[in-house]
C-alpha positions in Angstrom: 194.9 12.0 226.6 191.4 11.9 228.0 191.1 12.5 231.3 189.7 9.6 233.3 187.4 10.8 236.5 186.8 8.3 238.8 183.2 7.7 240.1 183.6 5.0 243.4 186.6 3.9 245.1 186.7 0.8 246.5 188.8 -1.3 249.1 188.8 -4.4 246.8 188.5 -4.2 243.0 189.3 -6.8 240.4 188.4 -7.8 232.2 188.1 -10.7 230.5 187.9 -13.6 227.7 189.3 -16.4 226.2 189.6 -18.3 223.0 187.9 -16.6 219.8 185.3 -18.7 218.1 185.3 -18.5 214.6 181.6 -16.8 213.8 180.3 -14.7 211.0 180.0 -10.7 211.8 176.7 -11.0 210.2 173.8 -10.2 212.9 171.7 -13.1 214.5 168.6 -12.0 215.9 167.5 -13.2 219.1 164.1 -12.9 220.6 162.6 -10.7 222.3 159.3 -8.9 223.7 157.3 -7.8 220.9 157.0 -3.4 221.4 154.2 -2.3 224.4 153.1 0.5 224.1 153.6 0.6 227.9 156.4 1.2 229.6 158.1 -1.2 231.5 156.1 -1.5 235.3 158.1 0.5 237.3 159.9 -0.9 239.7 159.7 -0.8 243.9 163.0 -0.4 243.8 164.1 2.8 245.3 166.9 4.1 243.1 170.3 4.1 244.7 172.9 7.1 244.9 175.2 5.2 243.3 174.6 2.4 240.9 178.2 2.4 239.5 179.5 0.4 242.5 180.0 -3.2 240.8 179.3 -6.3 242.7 179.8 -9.7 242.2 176.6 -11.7 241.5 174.3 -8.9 241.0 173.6 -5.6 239.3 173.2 -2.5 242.1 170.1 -1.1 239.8 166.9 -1.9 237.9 167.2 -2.1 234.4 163.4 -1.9 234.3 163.7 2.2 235.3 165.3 3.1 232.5 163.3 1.1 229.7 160.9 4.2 229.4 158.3 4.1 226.2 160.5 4.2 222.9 161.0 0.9 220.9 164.5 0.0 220.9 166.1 -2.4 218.8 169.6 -3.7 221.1 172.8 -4.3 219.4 175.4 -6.6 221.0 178.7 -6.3 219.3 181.7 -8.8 220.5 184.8 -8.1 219.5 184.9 -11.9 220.1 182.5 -14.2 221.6 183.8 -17.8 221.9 184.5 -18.2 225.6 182.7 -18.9 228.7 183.3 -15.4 229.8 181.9 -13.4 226.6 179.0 -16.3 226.6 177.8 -15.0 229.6 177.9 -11.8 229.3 175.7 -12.0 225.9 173.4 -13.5 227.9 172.9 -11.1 230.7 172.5 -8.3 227.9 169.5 -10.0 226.4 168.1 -11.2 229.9 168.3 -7.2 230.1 167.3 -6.2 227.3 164.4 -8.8 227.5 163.0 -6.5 230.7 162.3 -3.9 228.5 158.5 -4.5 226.9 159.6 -1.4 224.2 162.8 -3.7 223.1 161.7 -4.9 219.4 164.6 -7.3 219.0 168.6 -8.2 220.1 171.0 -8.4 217.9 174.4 -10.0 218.1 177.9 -9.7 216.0 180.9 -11.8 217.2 184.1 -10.2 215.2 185.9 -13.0 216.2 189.2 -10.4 216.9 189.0 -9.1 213.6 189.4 -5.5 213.2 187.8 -5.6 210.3 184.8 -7.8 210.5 184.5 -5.6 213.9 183.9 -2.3 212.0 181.9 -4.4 209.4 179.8 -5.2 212.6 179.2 -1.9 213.8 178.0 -0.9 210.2 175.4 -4.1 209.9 174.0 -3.5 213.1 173.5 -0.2 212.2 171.7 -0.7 208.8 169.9 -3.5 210.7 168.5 -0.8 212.5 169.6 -0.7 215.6 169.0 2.3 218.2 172.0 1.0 220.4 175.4 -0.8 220.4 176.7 -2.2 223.3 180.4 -3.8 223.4 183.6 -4.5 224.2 186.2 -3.1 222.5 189.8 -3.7 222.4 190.9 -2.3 219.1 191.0 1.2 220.7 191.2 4.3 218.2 191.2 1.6 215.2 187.2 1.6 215.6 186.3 4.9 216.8 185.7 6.3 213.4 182.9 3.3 213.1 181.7 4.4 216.2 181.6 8.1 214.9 179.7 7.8 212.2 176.9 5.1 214.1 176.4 8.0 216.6 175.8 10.8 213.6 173.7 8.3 212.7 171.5 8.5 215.6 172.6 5.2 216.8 173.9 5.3 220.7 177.5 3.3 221.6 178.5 2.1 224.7 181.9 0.6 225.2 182.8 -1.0 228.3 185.9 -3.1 229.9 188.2 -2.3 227.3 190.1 1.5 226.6 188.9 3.0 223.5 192.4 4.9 222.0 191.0 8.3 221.9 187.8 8.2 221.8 185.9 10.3 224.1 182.0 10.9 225.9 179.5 12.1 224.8 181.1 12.2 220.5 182.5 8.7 220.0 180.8 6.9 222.7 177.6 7.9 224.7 179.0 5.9 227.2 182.3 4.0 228.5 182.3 1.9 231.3 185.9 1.1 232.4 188.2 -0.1 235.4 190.3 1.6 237.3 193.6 0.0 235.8 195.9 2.1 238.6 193.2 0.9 241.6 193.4 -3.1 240.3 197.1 -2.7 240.0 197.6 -1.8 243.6 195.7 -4.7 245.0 197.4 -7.1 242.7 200.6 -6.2 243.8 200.1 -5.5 247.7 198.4 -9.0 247.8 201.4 -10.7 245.4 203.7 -8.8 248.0 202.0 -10.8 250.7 201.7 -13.9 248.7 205.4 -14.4 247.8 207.2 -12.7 251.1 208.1 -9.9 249.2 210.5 -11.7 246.7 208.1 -12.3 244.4 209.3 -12.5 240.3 206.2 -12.0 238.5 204.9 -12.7 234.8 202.5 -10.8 233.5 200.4 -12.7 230.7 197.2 -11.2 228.8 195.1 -11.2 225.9 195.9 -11.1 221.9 198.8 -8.8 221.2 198.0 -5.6 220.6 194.5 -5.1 222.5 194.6 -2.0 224.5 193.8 -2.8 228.1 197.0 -5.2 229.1 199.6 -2.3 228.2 198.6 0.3 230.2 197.5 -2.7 233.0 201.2 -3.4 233.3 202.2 -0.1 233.3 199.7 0.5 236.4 201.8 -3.0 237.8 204.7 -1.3 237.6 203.6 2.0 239.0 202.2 0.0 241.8 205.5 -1.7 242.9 206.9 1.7 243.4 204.7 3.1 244.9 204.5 0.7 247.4 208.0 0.0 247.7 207.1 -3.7 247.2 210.3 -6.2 246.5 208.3 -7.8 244.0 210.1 -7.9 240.7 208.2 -8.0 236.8 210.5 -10.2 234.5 207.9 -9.5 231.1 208.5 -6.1 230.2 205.8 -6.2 227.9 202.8 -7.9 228.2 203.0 -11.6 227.1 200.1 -12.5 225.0 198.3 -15.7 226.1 195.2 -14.4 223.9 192.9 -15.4 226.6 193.2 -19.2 226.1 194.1 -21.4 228.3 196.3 -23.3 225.4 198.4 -20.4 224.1 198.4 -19.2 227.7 199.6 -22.7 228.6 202.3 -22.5 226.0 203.4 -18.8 226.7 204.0 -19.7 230.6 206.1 -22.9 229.3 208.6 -20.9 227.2 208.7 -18.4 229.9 209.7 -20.8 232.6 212.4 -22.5 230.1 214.1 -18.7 230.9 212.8 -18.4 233.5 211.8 -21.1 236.4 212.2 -19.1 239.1 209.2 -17.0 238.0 207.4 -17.6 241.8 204.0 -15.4 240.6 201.8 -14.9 237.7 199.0 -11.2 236.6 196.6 -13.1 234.3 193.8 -10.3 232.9 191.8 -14.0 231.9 191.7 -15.7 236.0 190.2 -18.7 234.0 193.1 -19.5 232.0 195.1 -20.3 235.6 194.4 -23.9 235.4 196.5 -23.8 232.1 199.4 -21.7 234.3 199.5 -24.9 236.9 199.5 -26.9 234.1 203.0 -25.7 232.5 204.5 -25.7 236.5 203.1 -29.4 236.5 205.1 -30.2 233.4 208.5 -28.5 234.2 207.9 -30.0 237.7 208.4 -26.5 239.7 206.5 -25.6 242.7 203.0 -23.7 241.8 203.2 -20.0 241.6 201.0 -17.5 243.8 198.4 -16.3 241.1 196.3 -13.1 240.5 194.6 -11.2 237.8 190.6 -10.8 237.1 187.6 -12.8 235.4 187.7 -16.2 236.4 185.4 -19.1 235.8 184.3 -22.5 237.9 186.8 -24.5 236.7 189.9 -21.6 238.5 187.7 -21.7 241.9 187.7 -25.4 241.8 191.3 -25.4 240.6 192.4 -23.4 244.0 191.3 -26.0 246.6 192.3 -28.9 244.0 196.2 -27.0 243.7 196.2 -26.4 247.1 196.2 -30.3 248.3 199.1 -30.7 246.2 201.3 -27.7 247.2 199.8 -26.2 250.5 201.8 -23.0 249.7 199.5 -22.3 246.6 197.8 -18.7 246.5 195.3 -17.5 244.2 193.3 -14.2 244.2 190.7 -12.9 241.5 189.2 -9.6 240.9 185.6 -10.2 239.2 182.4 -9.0 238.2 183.8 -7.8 234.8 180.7 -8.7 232.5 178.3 -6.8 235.1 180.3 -3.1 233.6 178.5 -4.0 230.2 174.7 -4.1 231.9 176.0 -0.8 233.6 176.5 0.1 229.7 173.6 -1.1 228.9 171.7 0.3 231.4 173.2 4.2 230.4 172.7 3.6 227.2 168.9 2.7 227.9 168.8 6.2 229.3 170.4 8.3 227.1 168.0 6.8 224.4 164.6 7.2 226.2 165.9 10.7 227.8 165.5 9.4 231.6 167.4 11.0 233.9 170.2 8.9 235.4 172.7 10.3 237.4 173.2 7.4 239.6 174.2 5.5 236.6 177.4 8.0 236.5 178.7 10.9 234.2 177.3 11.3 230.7 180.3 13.5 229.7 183.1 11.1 230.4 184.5 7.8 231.1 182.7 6.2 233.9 185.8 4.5 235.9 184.9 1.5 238.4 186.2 -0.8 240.7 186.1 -4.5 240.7 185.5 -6.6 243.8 187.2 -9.3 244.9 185.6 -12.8 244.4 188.8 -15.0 245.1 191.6 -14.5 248.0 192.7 -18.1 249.5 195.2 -16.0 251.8 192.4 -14.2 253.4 189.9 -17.2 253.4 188.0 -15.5 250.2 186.4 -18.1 248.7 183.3 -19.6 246.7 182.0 -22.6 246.7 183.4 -24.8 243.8 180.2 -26.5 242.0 181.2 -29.6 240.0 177.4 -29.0 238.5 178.4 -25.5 237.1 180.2 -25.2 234.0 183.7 -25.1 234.0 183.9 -21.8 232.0 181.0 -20.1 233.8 182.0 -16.9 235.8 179.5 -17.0 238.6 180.2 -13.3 239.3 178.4 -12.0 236.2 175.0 -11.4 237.2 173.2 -14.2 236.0 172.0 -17.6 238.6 173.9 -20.7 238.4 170.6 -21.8 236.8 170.6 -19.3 234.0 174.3 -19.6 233.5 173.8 -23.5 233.4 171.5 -22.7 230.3 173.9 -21.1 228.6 176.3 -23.2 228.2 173.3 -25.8 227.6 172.9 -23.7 224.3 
């Protein structure tokens, strides 16, 4: 088992998709700066102590400090790419990427959750010529021998929001930039305490079968609960997959309430399928249930104060910031590659283990603004403005 050191700890923390899009693993190339034989200006920027510390809305460092001089051709590898959440965090990587003056091209793979067009992915990029990989990666071991043989190749991975089986820093990965599952469990389940007066019966519905973050996220759920002594009960023993889409979530929390309508709260690991959850309570004509989980989009913020008007007992929290982990990826893999020196960008010999902040909390008055302007799908925590998020989904 690889041992998992954490860098930051946080007092709030909060991974991820939605529905795959059926796309080709064939690269696209997107466009970027042609190579300077500059260096990126460097920036006024002071560099912080700690740049691991993820915040909603923002990065906490200057990609522009790690372009240094080498041209760098950027690989972007989705395991899938279809939703509003994977959108845009495609899009902050090449807005990064774009920084760097030395960054020839950016090219992009979107598996589509396929094991095999994702290993067929990692080779393409590769003899595309690419100098680093970035992604997500929720097949686990099932793709670190891909990711082996890129980096004998020379070519630098970086996986972040998702556990990669047994694949370890600095041989299968240069980098890997993952959440503190047992931190994020303990929030979700002091706050669901709170939320349900301690008599909660919770559901806990992820992404595709089989992807390696919601096991162990429910274990950590579980874990929590006792070690809090909380009188909140799971009734899924396993994760139920909801494949991070609001229709098969919408149809997962149906069938569960047919067994089980007394289920009073909901983990979602996709925030921005909960408008699907209030959806199957609105058909089976129960009273909403409190909700909780990470990654949401416009469309669950606006959903809160909507929900809320028709059952002022409604509860919703969100852990976010999730897409910002891949420029952190991005950002260490920039410097592994041009040899800068990086140590606020946090250990290049193991896992780097963050926190995500909250972003949603209706019982503690957490809330954004809901923009009817914004795209329903957009997650306004990723580091990108609500203009440049507006132009992706413009695309």
């Amino acid at each position: 088992m690889r041992k998992l050191v954490p860098v930051v700890a946080l007092a709030a923390i909060p991974l991820l998709l939605a529905a795959c899009s059926s796309s080709s693993p064939a690269p696209s190339s997107s466009s970027a700066p042609a190579a300077s034989s500059a260096s990126a200006a460097p920036s006024d920027t002071a560099v912080v102590a700690d740049a691991t510390v993820i915040e909603v809305g923002k990065l906490p460092f200057d990609i522009t400090m790690y372009c240094g001089t080498k041209p760098m051709v950027v690989g972007i590898l989705d395991a899938y790419g279809g939703n509003g959440w994977a959108q845009g965090k495609k899009a902050l990587l090449e807005k990064l990427s774009k920084s760097c003056p030395n960054v020839t091209d950016v090219l992009y793979v979107d598996a589509n959750f396929d094991l095999a067009k994702y290993i067929a992915g990692v080779d393409s990029l590769v003899a595309q010529g690419a100098n680093v990989i970035e992604t997500f990666d929720p097949f686990g071991t099932a793709a670190n021998a891909a990711f082996l043989k890129a980096q004998k190749a020379g070519v630098l991975v970086g996986n972040a929001n998702a556990i990669p089986g047994d694949g370890t820093v600095p041989a299968t990965l240069t980098s890997d930039v993952i959440p503190d599952l047992q931190a994020e469990a303990e929030i979700w389940v002091k706050w669901l305490t709170r939320a349900t007066d301690n008599k909660g019966k919770i559901a806990y519905i992820g992404g595709p079968a089989g992807n390696t973050f919601d096991v162990p996220s429910l274990e950590a759920v579980k874990k929590a609960i006792v070690n809090q002594g909380s009188g909140i009960v799971v009734v899924t023993p396993e994760p139920v997959a909801g494949n991070w889409d609001p229709a098969t979530t919408q149809q997962a929390m149906t069938g569960l309430l047919q067994k089980n309508p007394d289920i009073n709260g909901v983990i979602l690991t996709y925030t921005a399928t909960g408008p699907a959850i209030l959806r199957a309570y609105d058909a089976a004509n129960l009273p909403y249930p409190a909700l909780t989980g990470q990654s949401s989009s416009m469309e669950f913020v606006c959903m809160v104060g909507t929900a809320q008007k028709k059952d002022a007992k409604f509860q919703a929290q969100s852990l976010d910031g999730s897409p910002n982990l891949h420029g952190l990826d991005l950002a260490k893999l920039f410097a592994a590659f041009q040899g800068v020196s990086a140590p606020e960008l946090g250990a290049t010999d193991t896992d780097t283990l963050i926190s995500y902040p909250e972003y949603v909390n209706s019982l503690d008055g957490v809330m954004p603004a809901c923009d009817p302007n914004t795209p329903p799908s957009a997650d306004l925590s990723t580091a990108l403005s609500a203009e440049e998020m507006a132009a992706v989904f413009a695309k």
